[in-house]
MINUDO-154106 format. One record per atom (N, C-alpha, C, CB): residue number from 0; residue in one letter; chain; atom name; x, z, y. Coordinates in nm, 3 decimals. Atoms other than C-alpha are relative to their C-alpha. Glycine has a CB too. Layout:
// residues N
  resi  resn  chain  name        X        Z        Y
   NUM     A      A    CA        X        Z        Y
...
END
This chain:
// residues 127
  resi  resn  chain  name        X        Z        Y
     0     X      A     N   -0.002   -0.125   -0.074
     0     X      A    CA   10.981   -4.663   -5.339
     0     X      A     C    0.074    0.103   -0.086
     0     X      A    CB   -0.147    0.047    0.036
     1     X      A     N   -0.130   -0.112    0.037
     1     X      A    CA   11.264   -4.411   -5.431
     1     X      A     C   -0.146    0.137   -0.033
     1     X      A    CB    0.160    0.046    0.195
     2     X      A     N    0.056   -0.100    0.009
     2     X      A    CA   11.148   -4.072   -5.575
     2     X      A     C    0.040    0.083    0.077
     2     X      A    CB   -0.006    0.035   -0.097
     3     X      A     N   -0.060   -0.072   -0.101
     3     X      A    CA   11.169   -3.867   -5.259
     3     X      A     C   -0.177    0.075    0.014
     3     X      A    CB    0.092   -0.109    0.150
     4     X      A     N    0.118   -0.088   -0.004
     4     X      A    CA   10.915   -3.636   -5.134
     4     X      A     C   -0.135   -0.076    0.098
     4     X      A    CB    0.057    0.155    0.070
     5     X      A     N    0.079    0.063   -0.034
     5     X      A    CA   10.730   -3.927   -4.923
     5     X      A     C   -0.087   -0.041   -0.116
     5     X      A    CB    0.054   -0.084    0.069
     6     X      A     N    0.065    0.045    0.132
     6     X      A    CA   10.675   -4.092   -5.288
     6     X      A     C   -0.108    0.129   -0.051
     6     X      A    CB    0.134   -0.031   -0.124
     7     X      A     N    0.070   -0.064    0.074
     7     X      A    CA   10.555   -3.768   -5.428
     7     X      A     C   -0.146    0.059    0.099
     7     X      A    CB    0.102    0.108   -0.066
     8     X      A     N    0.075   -0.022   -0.042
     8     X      A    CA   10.332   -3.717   -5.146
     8     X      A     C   -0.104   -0.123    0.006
     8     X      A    CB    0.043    0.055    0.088
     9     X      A     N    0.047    0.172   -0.017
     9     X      A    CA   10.177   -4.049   -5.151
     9     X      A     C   -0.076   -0.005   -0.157
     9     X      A    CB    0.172   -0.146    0.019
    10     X      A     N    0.119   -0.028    0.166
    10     X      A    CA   10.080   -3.995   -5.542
    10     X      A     C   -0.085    0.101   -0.019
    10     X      A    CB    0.073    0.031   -0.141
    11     X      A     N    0.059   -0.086   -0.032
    11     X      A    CA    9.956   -3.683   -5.431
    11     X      A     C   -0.149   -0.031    0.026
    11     X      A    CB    0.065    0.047    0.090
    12     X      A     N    0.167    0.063   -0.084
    12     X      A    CA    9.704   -3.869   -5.179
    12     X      A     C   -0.079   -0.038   -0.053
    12     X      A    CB   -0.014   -0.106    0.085
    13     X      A     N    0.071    0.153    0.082
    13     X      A    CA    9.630   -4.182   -5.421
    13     X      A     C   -0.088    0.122   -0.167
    13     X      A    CB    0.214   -0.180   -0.086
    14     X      A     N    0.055   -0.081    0.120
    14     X      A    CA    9.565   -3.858   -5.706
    14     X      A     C   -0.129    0.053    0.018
    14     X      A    CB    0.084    0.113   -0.034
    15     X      A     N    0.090   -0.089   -0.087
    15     X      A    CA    9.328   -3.699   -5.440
    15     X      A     C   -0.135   -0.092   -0.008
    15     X      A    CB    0.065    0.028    0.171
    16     X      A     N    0.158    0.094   -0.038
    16     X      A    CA    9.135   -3.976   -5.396
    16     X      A     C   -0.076   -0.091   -0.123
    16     X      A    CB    0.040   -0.135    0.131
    17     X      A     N    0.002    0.015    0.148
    17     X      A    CA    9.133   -4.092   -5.741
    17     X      A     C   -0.127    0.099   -0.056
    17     X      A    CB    0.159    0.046   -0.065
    18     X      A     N    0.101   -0.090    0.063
    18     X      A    CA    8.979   -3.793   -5.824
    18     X      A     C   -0.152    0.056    0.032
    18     X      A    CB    0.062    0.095   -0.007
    19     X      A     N    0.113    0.031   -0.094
    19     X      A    CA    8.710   -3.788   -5.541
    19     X      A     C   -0.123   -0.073   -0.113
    19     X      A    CB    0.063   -0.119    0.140
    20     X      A     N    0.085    0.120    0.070
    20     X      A    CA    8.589   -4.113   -5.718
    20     X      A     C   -0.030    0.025   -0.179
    20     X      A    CB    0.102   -0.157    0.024
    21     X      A     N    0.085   -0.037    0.104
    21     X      A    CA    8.613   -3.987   -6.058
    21     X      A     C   -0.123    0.083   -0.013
    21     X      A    CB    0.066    0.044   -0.066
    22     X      A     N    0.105   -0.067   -0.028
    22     X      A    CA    8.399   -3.727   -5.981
    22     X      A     C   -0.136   -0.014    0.041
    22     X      A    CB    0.031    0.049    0.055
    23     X      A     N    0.129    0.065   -0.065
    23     X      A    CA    8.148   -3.914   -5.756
    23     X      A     C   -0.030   -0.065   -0.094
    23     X      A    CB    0.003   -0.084    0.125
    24     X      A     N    0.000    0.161    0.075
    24     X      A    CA    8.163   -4.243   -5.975
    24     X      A     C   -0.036    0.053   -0.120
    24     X      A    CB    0.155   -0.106   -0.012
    25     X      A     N   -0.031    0.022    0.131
    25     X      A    CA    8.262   -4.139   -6.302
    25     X      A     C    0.091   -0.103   -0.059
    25     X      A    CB   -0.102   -0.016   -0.050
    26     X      A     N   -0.123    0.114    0.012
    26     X      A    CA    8.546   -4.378   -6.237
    26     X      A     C    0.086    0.036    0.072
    26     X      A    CB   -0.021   -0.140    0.038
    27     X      A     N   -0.069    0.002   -0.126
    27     X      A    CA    8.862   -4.346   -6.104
    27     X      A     C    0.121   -0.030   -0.113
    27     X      A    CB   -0.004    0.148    0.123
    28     X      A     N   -0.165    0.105    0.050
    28     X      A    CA    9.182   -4.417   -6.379
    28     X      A     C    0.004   -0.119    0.016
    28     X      A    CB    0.048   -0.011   -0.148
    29     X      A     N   -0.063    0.105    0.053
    29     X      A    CA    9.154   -4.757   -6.497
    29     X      A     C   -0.076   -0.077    0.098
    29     X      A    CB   -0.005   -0.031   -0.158
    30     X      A     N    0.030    0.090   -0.092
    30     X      A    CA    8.965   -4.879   -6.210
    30     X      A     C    0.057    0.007    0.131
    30     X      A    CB   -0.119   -0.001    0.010
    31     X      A     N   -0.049   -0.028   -0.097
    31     X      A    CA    9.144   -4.700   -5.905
    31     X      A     C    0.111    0.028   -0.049
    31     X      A    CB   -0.057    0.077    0.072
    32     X      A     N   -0.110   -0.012    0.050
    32     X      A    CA    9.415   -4.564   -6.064
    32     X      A     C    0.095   -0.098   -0.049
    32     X      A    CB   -0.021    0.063   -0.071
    33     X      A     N   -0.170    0.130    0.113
    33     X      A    CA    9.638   -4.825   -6.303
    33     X      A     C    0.006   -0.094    0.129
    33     X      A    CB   -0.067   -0.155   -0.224
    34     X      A     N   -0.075    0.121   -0.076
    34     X      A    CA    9.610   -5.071   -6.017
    34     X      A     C    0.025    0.105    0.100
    34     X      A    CB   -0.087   -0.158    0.053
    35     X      A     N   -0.059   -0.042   -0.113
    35     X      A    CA    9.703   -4.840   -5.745
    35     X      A     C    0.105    0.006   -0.014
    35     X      A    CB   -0.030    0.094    0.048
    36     X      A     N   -0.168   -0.050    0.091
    36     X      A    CA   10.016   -4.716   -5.963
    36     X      A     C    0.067   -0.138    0.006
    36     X      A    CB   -0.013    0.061   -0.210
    37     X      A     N   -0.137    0.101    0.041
    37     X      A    CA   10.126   -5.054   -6.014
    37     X      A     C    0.025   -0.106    0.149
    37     X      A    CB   -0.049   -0.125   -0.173
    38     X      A     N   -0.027    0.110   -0.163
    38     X      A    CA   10.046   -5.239   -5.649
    38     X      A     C    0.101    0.109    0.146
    38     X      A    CB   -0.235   -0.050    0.095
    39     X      A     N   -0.005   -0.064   -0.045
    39     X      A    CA   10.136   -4.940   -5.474
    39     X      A     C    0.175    0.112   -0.029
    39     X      A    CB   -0.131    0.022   -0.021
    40     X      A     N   -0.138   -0.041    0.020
    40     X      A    CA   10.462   -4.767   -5.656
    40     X      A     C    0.060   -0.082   -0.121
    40     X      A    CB    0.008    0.158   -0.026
    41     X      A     N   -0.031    0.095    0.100
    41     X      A    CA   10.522   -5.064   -5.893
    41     X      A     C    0.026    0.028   -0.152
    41     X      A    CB    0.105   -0.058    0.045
    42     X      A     N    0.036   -0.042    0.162
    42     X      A    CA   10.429   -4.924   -6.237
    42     X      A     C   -0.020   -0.164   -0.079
    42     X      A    CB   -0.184    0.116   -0.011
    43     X      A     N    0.052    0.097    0.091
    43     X      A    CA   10.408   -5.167   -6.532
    43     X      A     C   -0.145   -0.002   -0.012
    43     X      A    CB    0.054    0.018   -0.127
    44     X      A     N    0.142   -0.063    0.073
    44     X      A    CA   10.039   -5.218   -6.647
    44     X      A     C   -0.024    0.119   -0.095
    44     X      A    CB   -0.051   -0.096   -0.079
    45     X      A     N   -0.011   -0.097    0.112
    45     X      A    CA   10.155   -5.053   -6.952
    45     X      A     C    0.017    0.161    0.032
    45     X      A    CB    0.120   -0.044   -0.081
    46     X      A     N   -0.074   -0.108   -0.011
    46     X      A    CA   10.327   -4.760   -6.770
    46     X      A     C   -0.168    0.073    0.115
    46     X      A    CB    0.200   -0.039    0.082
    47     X      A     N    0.135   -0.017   -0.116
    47     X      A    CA    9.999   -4.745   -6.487
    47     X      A     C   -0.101    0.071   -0.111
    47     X      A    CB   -0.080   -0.185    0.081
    48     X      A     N    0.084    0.017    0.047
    48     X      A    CA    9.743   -4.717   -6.803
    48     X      A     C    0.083    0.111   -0.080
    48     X      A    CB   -0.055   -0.132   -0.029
    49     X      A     N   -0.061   -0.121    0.035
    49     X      A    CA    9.981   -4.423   -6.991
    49     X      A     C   -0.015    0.069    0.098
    49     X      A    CB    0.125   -0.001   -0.038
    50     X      A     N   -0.018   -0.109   -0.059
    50     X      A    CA   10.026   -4.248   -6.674
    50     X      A     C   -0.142    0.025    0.003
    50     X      A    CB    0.081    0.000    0.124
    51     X      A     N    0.139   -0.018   -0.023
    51     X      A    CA    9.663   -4.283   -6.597
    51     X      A     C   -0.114    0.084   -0.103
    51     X      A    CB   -0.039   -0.136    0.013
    52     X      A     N    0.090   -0.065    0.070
    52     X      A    CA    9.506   -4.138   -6.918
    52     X      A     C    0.068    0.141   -0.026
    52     X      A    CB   -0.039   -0.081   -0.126
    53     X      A     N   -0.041   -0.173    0.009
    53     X      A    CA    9.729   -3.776   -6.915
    53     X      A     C   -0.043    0.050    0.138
    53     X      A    CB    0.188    0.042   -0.025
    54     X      A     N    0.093   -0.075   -0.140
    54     X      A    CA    9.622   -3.739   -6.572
    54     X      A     C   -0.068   -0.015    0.013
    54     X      A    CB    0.001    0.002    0.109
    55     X      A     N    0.196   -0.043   -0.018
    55     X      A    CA    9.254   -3.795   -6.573
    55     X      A     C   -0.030    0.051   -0.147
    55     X      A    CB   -0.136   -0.176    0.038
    56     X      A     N    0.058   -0.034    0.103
    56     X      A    CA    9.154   -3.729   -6.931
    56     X      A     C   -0.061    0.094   -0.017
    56     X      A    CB    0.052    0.000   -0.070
    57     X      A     N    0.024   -0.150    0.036
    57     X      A    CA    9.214   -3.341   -6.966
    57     X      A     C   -0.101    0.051    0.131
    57     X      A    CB    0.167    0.097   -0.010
    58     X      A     N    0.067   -0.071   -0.139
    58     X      A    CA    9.166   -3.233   -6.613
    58     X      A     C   -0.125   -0.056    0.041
    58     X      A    CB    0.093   -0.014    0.130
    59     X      A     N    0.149    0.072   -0.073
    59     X      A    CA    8.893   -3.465   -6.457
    59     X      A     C   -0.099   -0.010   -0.076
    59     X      A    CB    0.006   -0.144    0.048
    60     X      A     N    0.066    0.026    0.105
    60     X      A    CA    8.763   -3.550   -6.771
    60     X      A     C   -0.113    0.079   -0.040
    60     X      A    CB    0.078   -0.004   -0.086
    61     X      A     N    0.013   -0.146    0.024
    61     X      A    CA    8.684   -3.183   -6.864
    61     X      A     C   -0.061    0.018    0.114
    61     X      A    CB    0.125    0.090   -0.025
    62     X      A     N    0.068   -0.041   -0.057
    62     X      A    CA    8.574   -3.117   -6.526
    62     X      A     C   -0.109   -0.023    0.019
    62     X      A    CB    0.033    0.007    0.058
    63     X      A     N    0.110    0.096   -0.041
    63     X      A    CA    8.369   -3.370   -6.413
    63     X      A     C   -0.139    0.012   -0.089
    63     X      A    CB    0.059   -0.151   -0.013
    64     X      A     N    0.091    0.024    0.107
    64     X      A    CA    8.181   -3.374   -6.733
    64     X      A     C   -0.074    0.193    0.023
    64     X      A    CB    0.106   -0.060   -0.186
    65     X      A     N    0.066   -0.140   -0.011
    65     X      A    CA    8.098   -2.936   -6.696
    65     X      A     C   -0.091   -0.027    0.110
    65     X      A    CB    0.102    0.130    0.031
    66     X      A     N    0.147    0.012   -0.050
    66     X      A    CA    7.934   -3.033   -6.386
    66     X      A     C   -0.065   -0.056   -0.004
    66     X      A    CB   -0.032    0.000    0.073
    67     X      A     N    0.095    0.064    0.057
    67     X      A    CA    7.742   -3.299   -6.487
    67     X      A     C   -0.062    0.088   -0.073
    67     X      A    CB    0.036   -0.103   -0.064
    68     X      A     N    0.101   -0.079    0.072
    68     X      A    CA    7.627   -3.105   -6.776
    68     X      A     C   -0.071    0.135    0.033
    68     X      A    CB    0.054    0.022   -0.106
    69     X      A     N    0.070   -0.071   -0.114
    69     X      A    CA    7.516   -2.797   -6.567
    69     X      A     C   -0.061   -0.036    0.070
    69     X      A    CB    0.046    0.047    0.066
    70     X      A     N    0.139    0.063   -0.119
    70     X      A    CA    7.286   -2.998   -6.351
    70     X      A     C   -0.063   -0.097   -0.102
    70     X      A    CB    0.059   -0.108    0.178
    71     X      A     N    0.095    0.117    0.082
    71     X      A    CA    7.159   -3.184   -6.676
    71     X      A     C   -0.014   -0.121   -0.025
    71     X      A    CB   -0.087   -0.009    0.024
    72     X      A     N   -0.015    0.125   -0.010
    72     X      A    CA    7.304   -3.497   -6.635
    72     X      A     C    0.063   -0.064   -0.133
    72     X      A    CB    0.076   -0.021    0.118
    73     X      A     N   -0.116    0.089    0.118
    73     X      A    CA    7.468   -3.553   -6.988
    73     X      A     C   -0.121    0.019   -0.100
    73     X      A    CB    0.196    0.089   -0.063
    74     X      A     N    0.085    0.022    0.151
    74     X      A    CA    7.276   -3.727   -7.317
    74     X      A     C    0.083    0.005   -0.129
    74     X      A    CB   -0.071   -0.153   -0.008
    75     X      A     N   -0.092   -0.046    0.117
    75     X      A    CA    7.432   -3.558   -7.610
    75     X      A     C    0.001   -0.076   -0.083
    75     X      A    CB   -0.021    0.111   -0.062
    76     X      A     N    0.012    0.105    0.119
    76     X      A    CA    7.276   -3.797   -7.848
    76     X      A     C    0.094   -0.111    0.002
    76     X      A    CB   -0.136   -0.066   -0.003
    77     X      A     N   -0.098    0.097   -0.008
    77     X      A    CA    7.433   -4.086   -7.680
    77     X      A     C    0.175    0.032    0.042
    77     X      A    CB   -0.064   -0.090    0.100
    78     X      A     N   -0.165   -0.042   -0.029
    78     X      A    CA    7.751   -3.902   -7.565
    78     X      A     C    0.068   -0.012   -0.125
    78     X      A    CB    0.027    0.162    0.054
    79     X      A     N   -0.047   -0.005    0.145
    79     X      A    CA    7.800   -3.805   -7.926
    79     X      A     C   -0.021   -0.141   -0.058
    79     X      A    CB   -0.083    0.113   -0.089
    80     X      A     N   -0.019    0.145    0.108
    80     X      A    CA    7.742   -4.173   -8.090
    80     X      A     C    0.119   -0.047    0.101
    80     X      A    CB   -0.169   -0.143   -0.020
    81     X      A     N   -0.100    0.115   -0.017
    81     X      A    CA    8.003   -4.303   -7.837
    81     X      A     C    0.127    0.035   -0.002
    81     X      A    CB   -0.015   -0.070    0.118
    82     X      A     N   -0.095   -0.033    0.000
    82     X      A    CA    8.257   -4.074   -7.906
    82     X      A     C    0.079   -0.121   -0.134
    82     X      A    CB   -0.015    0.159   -0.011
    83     X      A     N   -0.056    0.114    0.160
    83     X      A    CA    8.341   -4.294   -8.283
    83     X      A     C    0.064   -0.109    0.069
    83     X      A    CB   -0.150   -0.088   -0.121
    84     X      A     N   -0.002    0.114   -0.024
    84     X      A    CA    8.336   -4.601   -8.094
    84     X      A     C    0.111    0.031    0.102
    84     X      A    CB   -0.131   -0.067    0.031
    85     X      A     N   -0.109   -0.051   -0.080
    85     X      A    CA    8.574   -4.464   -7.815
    85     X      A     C    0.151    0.020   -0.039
    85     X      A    CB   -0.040    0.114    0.034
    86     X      A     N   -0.116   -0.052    0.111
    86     X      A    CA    8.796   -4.334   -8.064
    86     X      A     C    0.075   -0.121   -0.019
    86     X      A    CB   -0.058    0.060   -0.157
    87     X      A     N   -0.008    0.071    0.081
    87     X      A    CA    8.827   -4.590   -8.257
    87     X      A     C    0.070   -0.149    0.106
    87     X      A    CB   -0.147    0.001   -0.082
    88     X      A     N   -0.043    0.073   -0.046
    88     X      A    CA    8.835   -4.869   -7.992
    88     X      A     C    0.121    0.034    0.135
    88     X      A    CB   -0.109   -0.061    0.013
    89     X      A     N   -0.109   -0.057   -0.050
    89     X      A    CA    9.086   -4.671   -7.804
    89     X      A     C    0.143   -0.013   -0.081
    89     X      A    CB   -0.040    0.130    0.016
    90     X      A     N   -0.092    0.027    0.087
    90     X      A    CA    9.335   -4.680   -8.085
    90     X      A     C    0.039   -0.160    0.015
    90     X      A    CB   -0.053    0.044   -0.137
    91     X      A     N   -0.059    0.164    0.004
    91     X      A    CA    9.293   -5.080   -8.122
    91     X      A     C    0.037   -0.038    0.108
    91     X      A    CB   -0.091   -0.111   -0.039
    92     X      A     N   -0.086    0.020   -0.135
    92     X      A    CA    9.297   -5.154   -7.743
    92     X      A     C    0.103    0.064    0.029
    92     X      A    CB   -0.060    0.021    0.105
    93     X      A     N   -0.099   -0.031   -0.068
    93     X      A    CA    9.608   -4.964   -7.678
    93     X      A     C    0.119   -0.091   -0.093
    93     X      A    CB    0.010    0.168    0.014
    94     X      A     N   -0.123    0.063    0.063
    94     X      A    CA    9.781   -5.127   -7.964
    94     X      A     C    0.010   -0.144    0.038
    94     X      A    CB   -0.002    0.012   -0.154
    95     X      A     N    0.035    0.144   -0.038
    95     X      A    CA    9.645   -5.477   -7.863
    95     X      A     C    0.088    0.034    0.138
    95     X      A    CB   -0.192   -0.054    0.014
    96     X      A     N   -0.017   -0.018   -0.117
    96     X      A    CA    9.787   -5.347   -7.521
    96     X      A     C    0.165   -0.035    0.000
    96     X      A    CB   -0.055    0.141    0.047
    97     X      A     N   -0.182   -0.025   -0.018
    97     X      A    CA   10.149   -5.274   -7.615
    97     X      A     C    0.057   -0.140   -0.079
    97     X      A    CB    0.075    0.179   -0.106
    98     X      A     N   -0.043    0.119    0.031
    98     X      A    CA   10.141   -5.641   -7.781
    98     X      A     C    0.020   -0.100    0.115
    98     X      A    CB   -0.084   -0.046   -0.092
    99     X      A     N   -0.015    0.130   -0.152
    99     X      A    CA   10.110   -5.830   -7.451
    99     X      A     C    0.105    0.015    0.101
    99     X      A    CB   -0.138    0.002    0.114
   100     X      A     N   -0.143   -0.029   -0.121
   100     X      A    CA   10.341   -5.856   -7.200
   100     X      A     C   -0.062   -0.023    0.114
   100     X      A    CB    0.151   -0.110   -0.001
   101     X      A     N    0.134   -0.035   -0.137
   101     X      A    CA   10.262   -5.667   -6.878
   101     X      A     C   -0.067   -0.124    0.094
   101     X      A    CB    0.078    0.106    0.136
   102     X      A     N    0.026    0.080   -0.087
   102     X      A    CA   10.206   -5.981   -6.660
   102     X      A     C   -0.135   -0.034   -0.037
   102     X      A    CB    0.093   -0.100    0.012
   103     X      A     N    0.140    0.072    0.079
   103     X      A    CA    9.906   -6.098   -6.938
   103     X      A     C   -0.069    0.105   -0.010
   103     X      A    CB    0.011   -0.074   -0.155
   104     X      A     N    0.060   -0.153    0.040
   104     X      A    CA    9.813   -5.703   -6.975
   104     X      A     C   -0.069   -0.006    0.189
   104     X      A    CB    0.169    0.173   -0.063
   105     X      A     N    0.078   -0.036   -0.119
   105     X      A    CA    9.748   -5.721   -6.589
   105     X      A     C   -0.101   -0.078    0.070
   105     X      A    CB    0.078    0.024    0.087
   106     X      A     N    0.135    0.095   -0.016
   106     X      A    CA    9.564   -6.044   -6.568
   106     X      A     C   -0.114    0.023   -0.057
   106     X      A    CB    0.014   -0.120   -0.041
   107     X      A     N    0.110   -0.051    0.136
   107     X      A    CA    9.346   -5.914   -6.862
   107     X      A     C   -0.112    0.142    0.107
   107     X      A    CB    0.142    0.110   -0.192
   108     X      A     N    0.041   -0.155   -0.143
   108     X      A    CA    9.283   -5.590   -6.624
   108     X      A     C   -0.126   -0.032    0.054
   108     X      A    CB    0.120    0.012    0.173
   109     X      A     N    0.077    0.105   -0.161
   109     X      A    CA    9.191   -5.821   -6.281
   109     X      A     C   -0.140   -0.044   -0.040
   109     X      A    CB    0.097   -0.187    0.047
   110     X      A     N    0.144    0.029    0.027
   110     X      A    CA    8.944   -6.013   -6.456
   110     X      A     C   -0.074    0.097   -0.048
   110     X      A    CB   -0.019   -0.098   -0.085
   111     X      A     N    0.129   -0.060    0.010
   111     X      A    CA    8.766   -5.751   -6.590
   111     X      A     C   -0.038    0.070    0.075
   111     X      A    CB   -0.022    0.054   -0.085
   112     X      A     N    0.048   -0.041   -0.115
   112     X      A    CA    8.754   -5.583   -6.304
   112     X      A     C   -0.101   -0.075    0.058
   112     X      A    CB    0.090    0.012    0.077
   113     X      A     N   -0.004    0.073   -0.094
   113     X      A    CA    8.705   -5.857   -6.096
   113     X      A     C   -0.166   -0.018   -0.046
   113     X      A    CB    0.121   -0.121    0.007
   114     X      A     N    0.144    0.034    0.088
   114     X      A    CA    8.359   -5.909   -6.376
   114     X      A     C   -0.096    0.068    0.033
   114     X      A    CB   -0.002    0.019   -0.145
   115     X      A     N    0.037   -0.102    0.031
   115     X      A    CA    8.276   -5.616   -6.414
   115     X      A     C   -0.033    0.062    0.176
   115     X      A    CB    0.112    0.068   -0.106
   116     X      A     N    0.019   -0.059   -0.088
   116     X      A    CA    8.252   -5.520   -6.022
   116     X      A     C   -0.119   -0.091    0.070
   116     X      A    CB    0.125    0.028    0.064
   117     X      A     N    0.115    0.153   -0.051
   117     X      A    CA    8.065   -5.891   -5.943
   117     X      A     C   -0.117    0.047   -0.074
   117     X      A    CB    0.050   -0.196   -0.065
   118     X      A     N    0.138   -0.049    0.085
   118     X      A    CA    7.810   -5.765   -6.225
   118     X      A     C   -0.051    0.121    0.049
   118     X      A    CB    0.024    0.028   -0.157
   119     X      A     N    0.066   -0.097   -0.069
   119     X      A    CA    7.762   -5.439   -6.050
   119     X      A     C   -0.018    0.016    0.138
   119     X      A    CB    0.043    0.092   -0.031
   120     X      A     N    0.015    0.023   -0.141
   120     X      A    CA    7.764   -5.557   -5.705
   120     X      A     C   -0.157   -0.045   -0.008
   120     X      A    CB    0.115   -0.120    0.067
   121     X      A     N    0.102    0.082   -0.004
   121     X      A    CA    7.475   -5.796   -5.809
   121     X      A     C   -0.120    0.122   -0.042
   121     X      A    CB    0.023   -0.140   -0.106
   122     X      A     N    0.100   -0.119    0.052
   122     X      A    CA    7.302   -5.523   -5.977
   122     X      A     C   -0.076    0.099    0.099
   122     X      A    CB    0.084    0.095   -0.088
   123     X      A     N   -0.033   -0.124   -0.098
   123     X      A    CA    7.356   -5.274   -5.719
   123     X      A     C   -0.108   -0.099    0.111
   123     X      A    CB    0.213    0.041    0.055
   124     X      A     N    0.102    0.087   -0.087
   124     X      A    CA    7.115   -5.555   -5.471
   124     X      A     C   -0.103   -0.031   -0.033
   124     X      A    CB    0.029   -0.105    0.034
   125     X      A     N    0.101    0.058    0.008
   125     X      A    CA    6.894   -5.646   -5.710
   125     X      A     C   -0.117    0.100   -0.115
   125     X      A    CB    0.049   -0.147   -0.041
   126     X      A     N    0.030   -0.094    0.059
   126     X      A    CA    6.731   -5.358   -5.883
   126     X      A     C   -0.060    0.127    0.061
   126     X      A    CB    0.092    0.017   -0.054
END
C-alpha cells in the first residue's frame, strides 16, 4: 500500500484501536500492533516492533498508567522490582531480535502469541 492519504488513514484507524485496547487491556503494541503493521501495511517484524515501541511507550504508556494509578490500580512495590528486569531484558531481547532474520523473528512472535493467548483463553474459563 503506497503512502497516500488512504494508507495514512488506515494507520490512523489500526492506531485508534490499538490504543482502545491498550488502555482497556493493557495490551495493544506487540500484541495488536507489530502484527497489524506487518499483515496489514507489510512492515518487517523488526520494523513493526521499532515502530510499535515510539508509538505506545511515551504516549499510552504514560497515559494509561496515570489512570490506573488514580483509581488505585498500580503496585509500586512490584511495578518498581520489574522495572530492572524490563530494562535489562529489553536491551538483550532487542539485540537477540536484530540477530534473526525477520521470517524466524515472526515465527518467534506467532508462537508466543499463539501460547500465550491459548494460556489465557483457558484461564479466562476456568477461574
Amino acid at each position: 500500500m503506497p503512502d497516500t492519504v488512504l494508507r495514512q488513514t488506515a494507520v490512523f484507524a489500526v492506531a485508534c484501536a490499538c490504543g482502545v485496547a491498550a488502555g482497556l487491556f493493557g495490551a495493544g503494541g506487540g500484541v495488536l500492533l507489530v502484527p497489524l503493521l506487518g499483515l496489514l501495511f507489510g512492515f518487517s517484524q523488526h520494523r513493526a516492533q521499532g515502530t510499535s515501541l515510539i508509538a505506545l511507550v511515551p504516549p499510552t504508556g504514560l497515559l494509561a498508567f496515570l489512570t490506573y494509578w488514580k483509581a488505585g490500580d498500580v503496585s509500586w512495590r512490584v511495578g518498581l522490582l520489574l522495572i530492572p528486569g524490563i530494562f535489562l531484558g529489553g536491551i538483550a531481547g532487542s539485540r537477540l531480535a536484530e540477530s534473526l532474520k525477520p521470517r524466524r523473528m515472526r515465527q518467534i512472535f506467532a508462537g508466543a502469541m499463539f501460547v500465550l493467548g491459548a494460556w489465557q483463553a483457558i484461564a479466562a474459563w476456568h477461574h
